[in-house]
N, C-alpha and C positions, 0 to 999 in steps of 0.2 A: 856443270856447265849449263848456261841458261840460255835458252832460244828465244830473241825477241819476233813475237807475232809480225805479218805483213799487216798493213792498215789495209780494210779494207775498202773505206771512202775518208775523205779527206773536206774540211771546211776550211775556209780561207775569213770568217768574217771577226775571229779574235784576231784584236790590234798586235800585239806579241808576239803571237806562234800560232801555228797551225793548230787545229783540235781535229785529232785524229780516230777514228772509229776500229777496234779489231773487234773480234768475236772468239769468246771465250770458248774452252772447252769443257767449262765446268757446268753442271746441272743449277738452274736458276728459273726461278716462280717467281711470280707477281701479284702474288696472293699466300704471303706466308701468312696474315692477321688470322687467318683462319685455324689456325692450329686452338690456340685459347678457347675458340669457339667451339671445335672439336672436343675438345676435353671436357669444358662441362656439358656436353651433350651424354659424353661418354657417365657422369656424374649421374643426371635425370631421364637418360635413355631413351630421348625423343627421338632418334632416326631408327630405335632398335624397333620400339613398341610400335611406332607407327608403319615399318615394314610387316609385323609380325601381325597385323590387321587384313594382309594381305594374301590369298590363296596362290601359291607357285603351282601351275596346273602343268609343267614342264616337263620334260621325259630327264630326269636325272641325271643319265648317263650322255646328254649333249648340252647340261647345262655349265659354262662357262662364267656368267657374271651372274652373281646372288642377287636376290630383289634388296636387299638391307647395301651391298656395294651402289646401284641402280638409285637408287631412295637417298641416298649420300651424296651424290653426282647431282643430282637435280636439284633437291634443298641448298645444299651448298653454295654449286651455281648460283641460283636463285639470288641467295645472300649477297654473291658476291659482283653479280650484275653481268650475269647470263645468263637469261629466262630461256632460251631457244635450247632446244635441243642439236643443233647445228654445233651451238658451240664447244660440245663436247667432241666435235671430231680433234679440235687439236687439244681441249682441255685433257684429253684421256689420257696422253703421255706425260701433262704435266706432275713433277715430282709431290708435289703439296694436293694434290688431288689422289694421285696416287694414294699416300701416308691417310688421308682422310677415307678414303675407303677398306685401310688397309691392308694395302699392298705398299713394297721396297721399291723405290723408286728407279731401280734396275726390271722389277718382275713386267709380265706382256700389261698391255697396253686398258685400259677401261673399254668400258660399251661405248660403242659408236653410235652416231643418229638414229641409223637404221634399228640397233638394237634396243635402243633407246624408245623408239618409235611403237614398236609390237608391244615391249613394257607397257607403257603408257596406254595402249590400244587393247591390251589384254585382259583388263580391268571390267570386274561386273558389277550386277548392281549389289551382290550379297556382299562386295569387299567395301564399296562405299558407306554400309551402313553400319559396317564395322569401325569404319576411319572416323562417321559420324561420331561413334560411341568413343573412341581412342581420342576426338579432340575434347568431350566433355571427361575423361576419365583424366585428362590430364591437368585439365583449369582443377578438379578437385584438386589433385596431388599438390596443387600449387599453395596450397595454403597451409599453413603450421597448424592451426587451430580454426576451428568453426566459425569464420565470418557470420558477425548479428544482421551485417546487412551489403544487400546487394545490388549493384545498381545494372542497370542491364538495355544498354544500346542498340537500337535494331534499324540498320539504313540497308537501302541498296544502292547499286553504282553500274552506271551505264559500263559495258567490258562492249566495244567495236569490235567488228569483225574481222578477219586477215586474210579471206577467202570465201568458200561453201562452205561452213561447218553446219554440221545437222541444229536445229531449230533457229540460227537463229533468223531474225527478221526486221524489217523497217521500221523503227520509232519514228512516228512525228516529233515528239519533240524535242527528241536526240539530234534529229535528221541523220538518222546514221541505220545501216543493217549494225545486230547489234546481241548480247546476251544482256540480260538484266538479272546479276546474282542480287541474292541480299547476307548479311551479315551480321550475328547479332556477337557485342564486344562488351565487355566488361570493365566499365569506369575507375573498377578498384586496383586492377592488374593490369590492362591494355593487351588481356587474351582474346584471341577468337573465340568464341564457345562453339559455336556452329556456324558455318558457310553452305549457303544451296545455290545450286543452279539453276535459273530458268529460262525460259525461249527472250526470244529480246522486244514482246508486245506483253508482255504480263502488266498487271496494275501492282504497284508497286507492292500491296499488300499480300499477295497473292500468296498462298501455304503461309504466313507469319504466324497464324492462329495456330496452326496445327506447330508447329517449329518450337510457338510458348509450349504450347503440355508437352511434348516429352522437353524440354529444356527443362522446366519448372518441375515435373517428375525426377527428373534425376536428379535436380538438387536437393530436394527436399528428404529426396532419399535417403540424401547422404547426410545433411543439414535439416533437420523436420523443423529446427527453430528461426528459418532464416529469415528475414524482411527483405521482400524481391521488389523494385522498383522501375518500371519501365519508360522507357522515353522512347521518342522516334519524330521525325517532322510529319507535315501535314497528312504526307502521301501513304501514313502510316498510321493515321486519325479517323477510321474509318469503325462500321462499327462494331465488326467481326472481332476486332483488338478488343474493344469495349468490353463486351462478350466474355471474352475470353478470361481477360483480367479478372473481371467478376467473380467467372467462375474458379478460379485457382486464387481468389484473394490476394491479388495484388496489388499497388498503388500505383500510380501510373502520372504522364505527364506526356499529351500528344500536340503536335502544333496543329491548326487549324486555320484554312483561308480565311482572312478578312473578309465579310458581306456584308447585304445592305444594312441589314438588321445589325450588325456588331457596328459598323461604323455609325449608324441612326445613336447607341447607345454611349458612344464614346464620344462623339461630334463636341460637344460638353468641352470634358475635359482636354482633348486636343485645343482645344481654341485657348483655354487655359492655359498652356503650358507655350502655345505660340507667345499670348499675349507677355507672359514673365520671358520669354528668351530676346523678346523686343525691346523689353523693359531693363533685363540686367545682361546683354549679351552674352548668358551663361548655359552651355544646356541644360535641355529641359528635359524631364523623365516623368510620366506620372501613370499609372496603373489602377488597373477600374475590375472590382471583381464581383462577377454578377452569377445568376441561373439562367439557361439557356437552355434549348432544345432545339437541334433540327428536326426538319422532318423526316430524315431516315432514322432518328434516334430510339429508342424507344422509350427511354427516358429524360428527365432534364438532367441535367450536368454543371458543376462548378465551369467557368470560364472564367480566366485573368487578363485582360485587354490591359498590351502597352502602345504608350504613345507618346514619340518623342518630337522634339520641336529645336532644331541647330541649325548651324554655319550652313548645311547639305540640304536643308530640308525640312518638311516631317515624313514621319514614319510611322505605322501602325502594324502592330503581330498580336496575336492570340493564341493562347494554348488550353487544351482543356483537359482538368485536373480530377483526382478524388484523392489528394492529399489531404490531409491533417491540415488544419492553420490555413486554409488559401483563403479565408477571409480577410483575417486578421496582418498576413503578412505576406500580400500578390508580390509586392515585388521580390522578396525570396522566393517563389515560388519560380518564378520566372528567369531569374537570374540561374537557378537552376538546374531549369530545363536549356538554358542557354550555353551550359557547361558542357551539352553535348557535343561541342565545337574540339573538343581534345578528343573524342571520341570519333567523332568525322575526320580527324587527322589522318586514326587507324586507317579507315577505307581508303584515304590520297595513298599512305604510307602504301598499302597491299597492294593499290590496284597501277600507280604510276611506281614508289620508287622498287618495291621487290614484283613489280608489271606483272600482276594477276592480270591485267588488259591487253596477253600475249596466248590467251585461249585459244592456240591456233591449231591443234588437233582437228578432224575433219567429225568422228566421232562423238555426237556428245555425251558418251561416259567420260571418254577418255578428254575431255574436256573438265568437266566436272571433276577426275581425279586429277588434272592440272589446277584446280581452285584449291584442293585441298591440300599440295605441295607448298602452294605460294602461303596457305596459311598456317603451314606445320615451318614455312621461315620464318615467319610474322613471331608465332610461337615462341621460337627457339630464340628470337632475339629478344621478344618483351621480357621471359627471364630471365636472361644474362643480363638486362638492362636492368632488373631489379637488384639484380646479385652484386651488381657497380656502381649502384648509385648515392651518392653523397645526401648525408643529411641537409631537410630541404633548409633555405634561406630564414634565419629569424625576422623578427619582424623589425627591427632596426637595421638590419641588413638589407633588408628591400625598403627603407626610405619608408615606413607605415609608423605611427607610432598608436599603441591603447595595445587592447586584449584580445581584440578581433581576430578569429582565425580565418584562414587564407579563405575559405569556401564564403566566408559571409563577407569578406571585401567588398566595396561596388566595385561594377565595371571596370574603369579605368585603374584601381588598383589594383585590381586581381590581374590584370593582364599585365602591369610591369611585375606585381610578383613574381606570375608563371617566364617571362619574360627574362629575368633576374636568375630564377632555379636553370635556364638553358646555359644560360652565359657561363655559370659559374659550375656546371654538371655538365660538359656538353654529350660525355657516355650515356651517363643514366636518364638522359635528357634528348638525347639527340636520335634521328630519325635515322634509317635504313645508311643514307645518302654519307650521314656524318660517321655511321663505323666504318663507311668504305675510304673515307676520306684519311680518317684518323688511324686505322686499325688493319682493314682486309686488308687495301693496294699496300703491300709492301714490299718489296723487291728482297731477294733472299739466296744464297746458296746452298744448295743442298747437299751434304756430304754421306757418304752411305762407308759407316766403317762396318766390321764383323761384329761388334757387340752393340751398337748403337747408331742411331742415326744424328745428324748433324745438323740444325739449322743455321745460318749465320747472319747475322743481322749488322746492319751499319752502324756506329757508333754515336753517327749524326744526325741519324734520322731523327725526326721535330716532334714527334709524337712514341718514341720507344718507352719515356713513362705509361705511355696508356696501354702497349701492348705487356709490359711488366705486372700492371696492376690489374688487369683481366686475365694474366697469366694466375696472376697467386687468387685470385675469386674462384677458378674455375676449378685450380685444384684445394680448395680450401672444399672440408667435409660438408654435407649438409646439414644446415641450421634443424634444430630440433630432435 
């Protein structure tokens, strides 16, 4: 005999029939996608290793939730688009959070906020420079064999404030109270390598230099043959980098404010390049590559001045180099360093869609061990993002025709290429925002037998190819 449920609200605005609401008695998540992600974690053991960084200074015999359960809850979240600690008051009974930490989706309940809170707060500084070493120990693990070369991204990103947390303070030109971390990411993988924290008046530079030698130490460690190459915008053109680079033999690619002197020197050719876009309404590009010295310098230095002339305007940027070739070929040089624009992604991706810009601990350790959460999900999604992604677009598939590979495109093709590789990859391709859309938000049943557990998935659902085919990546052995 079957009992039908009472409805318990009622719609009137289908034309045919009523659309009735009951409530189930069955266990159900909205966040099954997360399972796939689970698994290859469990594969390359980033929630294990990165909990195991961590000192449990706790009395044993009153400890109820493990730092590796704790570190599971939070990453996750994260992933799944709950940065707050709040939202583990009701996420802790969910079944799919449960399984993810696991626990039977019967067993008591996760860490609450509260618990959550003292975690987060109980963090010192000897664990932090453990998780330091844990995010470089794992960009090594990430690669099969010995990368020849390495490109190496270094920006910061204004994180606003949510309250009184310890340092931070008023940007002018944020206009905001404020923390100012920096970030340095890696062009070849779209890893974090290292994340720091600092007060929120720092100059954008600030620790970079010291950040490169043990950075550039530990690779080289690992790698003595490697070719390290660094990029950063203006605010990172200063000349402690200079410095630095030098001394650890690196090549390097910084931008640098337009002055009087650079525009005195380019004046020229700008006018140049107005006069042809007035002439064939086509734009204009043209690049001027000279020797230059400020006066904080201590040397002179390669600079590549571009300067363009269109439909918007003109434009003038400078970046200053000690590459190879920057005479012979400024506009590669500079198209380049312009590449860092997939790399500035990363910082949007961290700091808006998995909201590292929710540093709201009172704390700044326990702040700073919030930056390294949101980038141990950053982490966990750049490889499963590798581990799915489709071979990139030929070059007749991106509408290009000759022999050029995608990095030496101009402009406007390189960016329908990159353009092209999203549309037709949107996993291996797509940002935080697109796994939650396609993959996390999944609505699920959970069923708890004696020998197994049960997921249950819709038949309909518009995107179950993708949770399929992240399912068999995740349990698929690893390469090498």
């Amino acid at each position: 005999m079957s009992l039908q449920s009472v409805p318990r609200l009622s719609f009137d605005f289908f034309p045919s029939r009523p659309v009735e609401v009951e409530i189930s008695a069955s266990p159900l998540t909205s966040d099954a996608g997360l399972l796939p992600i689970r698994q290859f974690d469990e594969r390359i053991r980033l929630t294990e290793r990165f909990s195991a960084a961590l000192e449990d200074r706790r009395d044993p015999a009153f400890v109820e939730h493990s730092l590796l359960s704790m570190v599971r809850q939070r990453i996750y979240g994260i992933l799944a688009d709950y940065e707050d600690q709040n939202d583990h008051d009701t996420l802790r009974s969910d079944p799919i959070f449960k399984i993810i930490a696991d626990r039977l989706p019967g067993d008591p309940d996760l860490a609450s906020q509260p618990t959550l809170s003292r975690f987060e707060n109980a963090v010192s500084i000897p664990d932090l420079w453990r998780l330091r070493d844990h995010l470089v120990d794992l960009f090594i693990q990430s690669f099969d064999r010995p990368p020849r070369h390495l490109t190496l991204d270094v920006d910061p990103f204004d994180d606003p404030a949510h309250g009184a947390q310890q340092l931070i303070m008023f940007h002018g030109y944020y206009e905001q109270y404020q923390y100012l971390p920096i970030v340095f990411t890696c062009a070849e993988n779209d890893m974090v390598l290292l994340a720091g924290l600092r007060h929120g008046t720092c100059e954008a530079s600030l620790g970079a230099d010291n950040d490169l030698h043990y950075l550039v130490g530990r690779l080289r460690a690992a790698w003595p043959d490697v070719h390290i190459h660094v990029r950063g915008d203006s605010g990172l053109g200063v000349p402690r980098m200079y410095i630095a680079c030098r001394e650890l033999g690196l090549s390097y690619t910084f931008g640098i404010g337009m002055n009087s002197r650079l525009r005195d020197l380019s004046d020229a050719l700008l006018k140049e390049a107005v006069a042809d876009y007035e002439k064939t309404g086509t734009p204009q590009r043209r690049f001027l590559a000279v020797h230059y010295r400020a006066k904080s310098w201590a040397w002179e230095q390669p600079v590549v001045i571009k300067v363009e002339a269109h439909a918007q305007g003109t434009n003038r940027r400078a970046v200053v180099t000690n590459r190879p070739g920057w005479a012979a070929v400024p506009a590669a040089v500079y198209d380049e360093y312009a590449e860092r624009g997939e790399s500035e992604n990363r910082n949007k991706e961290l700091k808006c869609e998995l909201h590292a810009g929710r540093l709201s601990d009172h704390r700044f350790l326990a702040n700073y061990f919030r930056l390294y959460l949101h980038a141990a999900a950053l982490n966990l999604l750049a490889l499963l993002r590798r581990s799915v992604a489709l071979p990139a677009p030929t070059a007749s598939e991106s509408g290009h025709t000759g022999e050029t590979p995608a990095a030496a495109l101009d402009e406007p093709d390189r960016r329908r290429y990159f353009n092209l590789r999203r549309v037709k990859d949107p996993l291996g391709e797509g940002f935080a925002s697109t796994w939650r859309t396609r993959l996390i938000k999944v609505a699920a049943e959970v069923i708890t037998r004696a020998r197994r557990v049960i997921v249950r998935l819709s038949s309909s659902w518009p995107h179950l190819d993708h949770f399929l085919a992240v399912g068999a990546a995740a349990n698929a052995p690893p390469s090498g």
